[in-house]
N, C-alpha and C positions, 0 to 999 in steps of 0.2 A: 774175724775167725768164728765160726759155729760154734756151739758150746752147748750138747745136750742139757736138754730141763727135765729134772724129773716131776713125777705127776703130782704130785702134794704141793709142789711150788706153788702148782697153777690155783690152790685155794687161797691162794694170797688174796683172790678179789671175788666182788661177791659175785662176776658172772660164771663162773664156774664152781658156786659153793656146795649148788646141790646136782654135781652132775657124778655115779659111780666111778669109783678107781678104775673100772675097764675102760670108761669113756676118757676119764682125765688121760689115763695110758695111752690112748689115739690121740689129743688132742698133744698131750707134752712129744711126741710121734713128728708130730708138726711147728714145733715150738724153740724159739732160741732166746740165749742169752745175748743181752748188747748192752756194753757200760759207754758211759760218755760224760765229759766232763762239762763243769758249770758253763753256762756259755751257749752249750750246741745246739741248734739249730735242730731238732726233728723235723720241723715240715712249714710252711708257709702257706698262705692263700694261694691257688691254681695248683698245688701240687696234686700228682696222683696219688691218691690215698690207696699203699696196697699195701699195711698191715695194721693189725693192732695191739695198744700196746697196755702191758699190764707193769703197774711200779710194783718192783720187789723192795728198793731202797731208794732216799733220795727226793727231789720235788721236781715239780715242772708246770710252767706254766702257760697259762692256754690264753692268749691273749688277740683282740681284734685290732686287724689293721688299719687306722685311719687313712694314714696316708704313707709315703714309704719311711718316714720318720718319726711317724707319733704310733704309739698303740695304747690299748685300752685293757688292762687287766680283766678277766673275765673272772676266772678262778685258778688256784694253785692247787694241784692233784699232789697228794702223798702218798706213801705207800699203803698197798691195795687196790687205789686207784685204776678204773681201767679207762681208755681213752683211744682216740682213733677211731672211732665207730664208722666215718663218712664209707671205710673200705669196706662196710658191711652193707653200704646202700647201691645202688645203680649207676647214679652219679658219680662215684668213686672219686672225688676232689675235695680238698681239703678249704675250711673258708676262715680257717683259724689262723694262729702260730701258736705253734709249739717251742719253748725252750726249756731246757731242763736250769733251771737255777742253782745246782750244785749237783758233785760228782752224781750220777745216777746211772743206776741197772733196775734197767729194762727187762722183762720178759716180751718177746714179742712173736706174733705168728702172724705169716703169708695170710694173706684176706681169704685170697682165691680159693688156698690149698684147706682152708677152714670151712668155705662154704661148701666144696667139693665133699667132703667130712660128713657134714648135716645133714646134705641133699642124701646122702646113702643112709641118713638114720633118721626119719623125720620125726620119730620121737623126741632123741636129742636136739637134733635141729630147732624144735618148737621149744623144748623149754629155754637152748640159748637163749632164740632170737627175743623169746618173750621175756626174758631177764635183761635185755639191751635194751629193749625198748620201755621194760620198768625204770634203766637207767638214764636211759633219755630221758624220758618225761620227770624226773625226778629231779635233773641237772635245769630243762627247763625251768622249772616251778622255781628253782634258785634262784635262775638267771631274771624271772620276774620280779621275784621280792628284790633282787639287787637294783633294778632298773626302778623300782616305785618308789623304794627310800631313796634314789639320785634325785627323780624328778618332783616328787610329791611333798613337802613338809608334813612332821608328822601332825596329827589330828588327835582328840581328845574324844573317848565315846560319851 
């Protein structure tokens, strides 16, 4: 069921933290509520990635698939959280799983109907996109330090 979001919600996360009330009002314009309980499934590797999601309550987490019965914790997103990014890229397919680990609402918006949004204000557009990609690269840098303390023992300067 739909469930308008009003615009101040959408500062729950910091891609939206520095964007005007007029804008947030477009953006919440295009935006819904989705609860879902511990357990559910968001999205898996191959799926098409067509929204993104912002945690208002709740966890979820983002984990890689080894095989169809082992996965690999990545990170567990809280609230603020924004996640889903792939449907911001070209490729639009997911190479993660997502599960939410307890009851969880979501804020989430249509990729398409968001990029459709940006492309008519490309001021907006540019500060989005460049706060996505501050949070990629930030999630990256994570996902290195996690990956050098698996593989590396630690060292003494």
């Amino acid at each position: 069921m739909w469930m308008p979001v009003q615009p101040e919600r959408l500062r729950v996360t910091d891609l939206f933290e520095h964007l005007s009330f007029q804008e947030l009002q477009d953006i919440a314009a295009i935006a819904q509520e989705e609860e879902y309980e511990a357990g559910h499934v968001l999205f898996k590797p191959g799926d098409r990635a067509e929204k993104i999601y912002l945690i208002e309550k709740g966890r979820v987490s983002i984990e890689i698939e080894i095989t169809p019965t082992e996965r690999i914790g990545v990170y567990v997103l809280g609230e603020g959280n924004f996640f889903g990014y792939p449907a911001l890229l070209p490729s639009k397919t997911y190479t993660t799983v997502g599960t939410c680990l307890e009851r969880t609402k979501l804020i989430t918006i249509e990729a398409s109907r968001l990029l459709s949004l940006l492309e008519k204000d490309p001021k907006r557009g540019f500060k989005v996109m460049q706060k996505v990609a501050e949070l990629i690269a930030k999630k990256l840098a994570d996902t290195r330090r996690q990956l050098v303390f698996c593989v590396l023992p630690p060292t003494r300067a």
